[in-house]
C-alpha positions in Angstrom: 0.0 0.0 0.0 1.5 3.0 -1.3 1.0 6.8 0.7 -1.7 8.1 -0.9 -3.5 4.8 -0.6 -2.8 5.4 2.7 -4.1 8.6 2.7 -6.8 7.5 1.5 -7.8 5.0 4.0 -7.2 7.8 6.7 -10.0 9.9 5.5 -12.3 7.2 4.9 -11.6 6.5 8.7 -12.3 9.8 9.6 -15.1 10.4 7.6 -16.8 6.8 9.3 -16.1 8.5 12.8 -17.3 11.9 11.8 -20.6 10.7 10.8 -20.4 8.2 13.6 -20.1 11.3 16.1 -23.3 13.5 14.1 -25.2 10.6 14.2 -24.6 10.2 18.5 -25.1 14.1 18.3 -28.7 13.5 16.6 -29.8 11.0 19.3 -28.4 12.7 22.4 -30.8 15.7 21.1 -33.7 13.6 20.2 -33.3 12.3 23.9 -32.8 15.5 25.2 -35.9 17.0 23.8 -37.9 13.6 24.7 -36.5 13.6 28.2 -37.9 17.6 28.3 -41.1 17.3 26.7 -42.3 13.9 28.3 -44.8 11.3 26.9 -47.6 12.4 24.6 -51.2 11.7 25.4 -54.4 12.8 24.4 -56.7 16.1 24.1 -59.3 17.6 22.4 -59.8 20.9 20.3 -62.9 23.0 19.5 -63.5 22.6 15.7 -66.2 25.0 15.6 -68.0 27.4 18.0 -70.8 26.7 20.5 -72.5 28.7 21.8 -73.2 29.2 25.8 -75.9 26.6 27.9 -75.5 24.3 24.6 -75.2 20.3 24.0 -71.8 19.2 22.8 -72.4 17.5 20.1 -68.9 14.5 19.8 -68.4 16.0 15.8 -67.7 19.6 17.4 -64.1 18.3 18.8 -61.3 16.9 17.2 -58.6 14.8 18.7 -55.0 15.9 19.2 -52.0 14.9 21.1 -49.8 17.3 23.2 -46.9 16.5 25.9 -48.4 15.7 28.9 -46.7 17.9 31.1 -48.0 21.0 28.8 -51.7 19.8 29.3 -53.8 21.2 31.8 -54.7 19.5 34.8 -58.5 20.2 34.0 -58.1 19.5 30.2 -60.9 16.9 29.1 -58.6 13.6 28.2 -61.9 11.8 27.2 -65.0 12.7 25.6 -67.3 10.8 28.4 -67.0 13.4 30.6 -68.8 15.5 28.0 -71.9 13.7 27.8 -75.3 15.3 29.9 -73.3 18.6 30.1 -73.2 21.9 28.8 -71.2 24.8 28.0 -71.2 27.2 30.7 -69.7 29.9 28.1 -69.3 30.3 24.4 -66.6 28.0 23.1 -64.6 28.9 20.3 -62.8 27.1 17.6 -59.6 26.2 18.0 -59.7 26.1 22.2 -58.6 23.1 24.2 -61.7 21.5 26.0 -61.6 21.7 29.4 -63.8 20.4 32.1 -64.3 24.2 33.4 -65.9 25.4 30.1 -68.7 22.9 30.9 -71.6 22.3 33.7 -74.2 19.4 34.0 -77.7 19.7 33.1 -80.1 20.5 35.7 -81.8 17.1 36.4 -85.6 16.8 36.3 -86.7 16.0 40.0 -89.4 13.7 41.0 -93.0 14.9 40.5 -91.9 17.5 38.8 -92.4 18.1 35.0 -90.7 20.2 32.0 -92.9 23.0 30.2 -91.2 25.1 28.0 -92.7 28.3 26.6 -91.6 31.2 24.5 -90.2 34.3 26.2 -90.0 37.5 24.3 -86.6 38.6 24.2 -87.2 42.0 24.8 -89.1 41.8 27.8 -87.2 38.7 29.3 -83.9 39.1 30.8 -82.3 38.6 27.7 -78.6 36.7 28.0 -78.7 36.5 31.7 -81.2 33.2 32.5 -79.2 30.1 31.9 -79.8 26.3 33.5 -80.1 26.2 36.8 -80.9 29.6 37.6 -84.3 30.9 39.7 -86.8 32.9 38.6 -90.1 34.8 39.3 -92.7 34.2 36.6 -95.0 37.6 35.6 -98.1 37.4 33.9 -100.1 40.6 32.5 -103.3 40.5 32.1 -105.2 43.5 29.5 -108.4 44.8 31.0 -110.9 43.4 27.9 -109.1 40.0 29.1 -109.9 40.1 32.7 -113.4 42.3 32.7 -111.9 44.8 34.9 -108.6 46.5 35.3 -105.7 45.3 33.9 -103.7 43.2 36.6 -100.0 41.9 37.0 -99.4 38.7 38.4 -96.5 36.4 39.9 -98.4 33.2 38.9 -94.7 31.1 39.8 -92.3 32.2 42.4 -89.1 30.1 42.4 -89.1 29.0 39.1 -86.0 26.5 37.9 -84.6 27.2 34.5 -83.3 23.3 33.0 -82.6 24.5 29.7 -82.9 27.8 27.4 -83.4 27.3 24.0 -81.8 29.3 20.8 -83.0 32.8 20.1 -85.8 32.6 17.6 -87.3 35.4 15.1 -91.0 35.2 16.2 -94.1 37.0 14.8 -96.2 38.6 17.2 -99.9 39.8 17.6 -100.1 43.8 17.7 -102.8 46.3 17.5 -102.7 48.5 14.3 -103.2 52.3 14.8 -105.5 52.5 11.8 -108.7 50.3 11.9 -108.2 48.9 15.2 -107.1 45.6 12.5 -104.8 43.2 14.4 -101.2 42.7 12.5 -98.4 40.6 12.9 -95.5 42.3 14.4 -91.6 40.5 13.8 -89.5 39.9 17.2 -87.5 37.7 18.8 -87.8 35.1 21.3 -85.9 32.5 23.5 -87.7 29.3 24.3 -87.4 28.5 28.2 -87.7 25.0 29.8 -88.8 25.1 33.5 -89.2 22.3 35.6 -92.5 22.6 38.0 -95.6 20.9 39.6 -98.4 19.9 37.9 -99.8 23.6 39.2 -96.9 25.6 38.9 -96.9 24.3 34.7 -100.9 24.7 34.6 -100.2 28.5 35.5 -97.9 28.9 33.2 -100.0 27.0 30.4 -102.7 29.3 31.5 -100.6 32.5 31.2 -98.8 31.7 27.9 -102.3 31.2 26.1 -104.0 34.4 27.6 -101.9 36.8 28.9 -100.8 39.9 27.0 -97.0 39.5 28.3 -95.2 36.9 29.9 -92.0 38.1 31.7 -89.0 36.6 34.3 -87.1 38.1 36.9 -84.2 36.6 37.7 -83.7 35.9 41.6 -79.9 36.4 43.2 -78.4 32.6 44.3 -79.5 32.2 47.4 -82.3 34.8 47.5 -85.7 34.6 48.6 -87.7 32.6 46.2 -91.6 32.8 47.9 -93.7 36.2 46.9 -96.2 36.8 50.0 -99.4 35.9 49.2 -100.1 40.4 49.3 -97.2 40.9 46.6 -98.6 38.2 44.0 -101.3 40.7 42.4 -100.7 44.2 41.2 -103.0 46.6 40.0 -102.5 50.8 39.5 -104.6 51.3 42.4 -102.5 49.7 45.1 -100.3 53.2 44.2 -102.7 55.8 44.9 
């Protein structure tokens, strides 16, 4: 073997052990970053929006997987825990899921039934009632309907809210100014589900079919929920 052969055989020696050493250099950083980042597991991310006091439906997430130590403790690792609960706000697309964002449905007690009737969005209190709030349940009654004065009414004191529907366009009844002719007017309304006795929903029944305006109050948590018997019916005279 002459020099240069030699030569040769020297580089190809030092080239083997060069790319010997890069190739230990790749690993030790793979394990590096691997030892830093930690195992992988799975999450789940909003694909679209939903809105507040909603179902989840499963196709609204989609699966992802993110280092473990990097996931939040309260970040929703399976979709069971989604089912029979709701989002407590709007979601938006592209969030993590998280068991915070959601709340269980209010459950239906025994002897007690759902109604759910159509409350104007003007007069209710519009984006404040969700699930398992209270409310107070007005009635007002026109004079021509009642054969006297007209009259307001809590005709439900304590009312529980189990689910509230999507805002709806709604036409209502309205009195025309010319004529005396009675026209459709456009609005908006949210359907409300309430869960009640067989008495508390007759009332209601009863004051969605023939009262002129059907109204809530929302009660504070905690709050007094029973009206005295002497502030259930109001009337312009009680103010004189």
């Amino acid at each position: 073997m002459n020099s240069r052969q030699r030569r040769g055989v020297l580089l190809l020696l030092l080239s083997a052990l060069c790319a010997l050493g890069a190739v230990t250099g790749v690993f030790s950083v793979i394990q590096d970053a691997e030892a830093k980042v930690g195992p992988e597991t799975t999450a789940y991310r909003l694909r679209t929006d939903v809105p507040a006091y909603r179902d989840l439906p499963a196709d609204a997430f989609e699966k992802i997987s993110m280092p473990r130590r990097w996931l939040p403790a309260t970040a929703v690792t399976d979709l069971a825990a989604v089912r029979g609960r709701i989002a407590v706000t709007p979601l938006h697309k592209g969030s993590l899921l998280q068991e915070d964002m959601l709340v269980a449905r209010p459950a239906l007690a025994p002897g007690r039934q759902e109604i759910a009737i159509m409350i104007d969005a003007a007069t209710g209190v519009a984006g404040k009632i969700r699930p398992g709030a209270k409310v107070n349940i007005y009635a007002t009654f026109d004079a021509k309907d009642q054969g006297a004065k007209p009259v307001s009414r809590v005709i439900v004191s304590g009312a529980q809210v189990i689910d509230v529907g999507k805002l709806t366009p709604l036409a209502r009844d309205g009195d025309s100014r010319s004529g005396g002719a009675t026209t459709r007017q456009p609005g908006e309304a949210v359907p409300i589900t309430f869960a009640l006795d067989t008495k508390d929903a007759q009332r209601v029944a009863y004051a969605e079919s023939f009262a002129s305006h059907v109204r809530l109050a929302l009660l504070a948590p905690g709050g007094e929920e029973t009206v005295p018997p002497g502030d259930r019916t109001y009337t312009l005279d009680v103010d004189k």
